[in-house]
N, C-alpha and C positions, 0 to 999 in steps of 0.2 A: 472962438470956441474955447472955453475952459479946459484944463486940464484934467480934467470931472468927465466933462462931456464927452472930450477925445478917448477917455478910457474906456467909458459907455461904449462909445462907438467900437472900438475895438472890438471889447469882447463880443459885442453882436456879431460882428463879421466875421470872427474867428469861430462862434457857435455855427454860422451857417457853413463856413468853408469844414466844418467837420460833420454836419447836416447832408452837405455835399459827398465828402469820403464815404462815409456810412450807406448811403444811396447807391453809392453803384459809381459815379458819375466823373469820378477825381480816385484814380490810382498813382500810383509814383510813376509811369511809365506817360502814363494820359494827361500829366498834370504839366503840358506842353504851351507856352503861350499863346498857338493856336488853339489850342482845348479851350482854354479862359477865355481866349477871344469868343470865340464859335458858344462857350455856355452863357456868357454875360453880354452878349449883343448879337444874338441870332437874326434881327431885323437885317440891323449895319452890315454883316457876313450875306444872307443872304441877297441883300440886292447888289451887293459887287460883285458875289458870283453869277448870279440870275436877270441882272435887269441890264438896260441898256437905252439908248436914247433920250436921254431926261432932258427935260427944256423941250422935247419936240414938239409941236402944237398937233400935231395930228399920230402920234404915238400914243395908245390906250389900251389898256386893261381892263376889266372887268373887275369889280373889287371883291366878288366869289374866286372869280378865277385867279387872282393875286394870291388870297390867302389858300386856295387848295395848294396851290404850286410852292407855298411859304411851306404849310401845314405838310405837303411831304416830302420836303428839303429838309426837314427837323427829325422825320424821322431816320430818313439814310442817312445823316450826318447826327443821329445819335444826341440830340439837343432837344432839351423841353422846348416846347410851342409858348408862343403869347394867346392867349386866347381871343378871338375874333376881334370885339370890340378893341382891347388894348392894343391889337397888330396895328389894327383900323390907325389909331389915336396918335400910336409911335411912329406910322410909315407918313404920315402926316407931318406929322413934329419934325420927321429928320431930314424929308426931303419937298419942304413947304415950298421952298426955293423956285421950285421946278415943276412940280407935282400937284397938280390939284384935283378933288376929289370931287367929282358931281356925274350926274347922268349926258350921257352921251349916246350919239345912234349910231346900234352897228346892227346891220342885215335888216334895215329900215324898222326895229326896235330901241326905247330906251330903254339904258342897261347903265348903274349905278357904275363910275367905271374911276380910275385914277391916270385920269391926262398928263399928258406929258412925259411915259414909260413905257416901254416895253418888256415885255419877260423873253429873253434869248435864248434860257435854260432853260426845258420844261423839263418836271420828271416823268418816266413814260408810261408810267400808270396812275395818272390823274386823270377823274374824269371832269372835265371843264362845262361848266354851266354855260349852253348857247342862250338860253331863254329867261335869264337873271332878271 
């Protein structure tokens, strides 16, 4: 990378981390390396706090019921959302390892689900899709 480009780069990141200030999202108090962790990798945060069992063969998920539980762990922990798709795309990418995405049977239905996880944390007003 030039020293052209690394400049570039900068100032991008410096416009959003002020994009960020402005918003709400980054104060001097909040601007904790947990804060930066939890706003720039809210997948990564939440399935270390939330998930459990990875590699199981018979550990599953529902891939509605994943991202409700994702979608309102972002919001009591004050973190924008990924949007369905890209949660989909990202929870894939980071935990391919272990984790695989296909239909599986639960209560003698197939239901689109992610094998190989469990969610250990639920939050307690999520309504979870039985019939996905």
């Amino acid at each position: 990378m030039t020293e052209t480009e690394m400049s570039g780069l900068l100032n991008v990141l410096l416009a959003s981390l002020g994009n960020l200030v402005d918003r709400g999202f980054l104060s001097g108090d909040d601007m904790t390396a947990d804060r930066m962790r939890r706003l720039s990798q809210s997948i990564h945060v939440f399935g270390e706090e939330c998930l459990s069992n990875f590699g199981t063969p018979t550990a599953f998920v529902g891939t509605a019921d994943m991202y409700a539980a994702y979608d309102r762990w972002c919001v009591i922990n004050e973190v924008p959302r990924s949007e369905r798709d890209d949660f989909t795309t990202s929870f894939v990418a980071k935990y391919h390892e272990n984790v695989e995405k296909r239909p599986n049977r639960h209560n003698g239905k197939m239901k689109q689900s992610f094998v190989g996880v469990e969610l250990t944390t639920l939050p307690d007003d999520v309504i979870y899709d039985e019939d996905e």
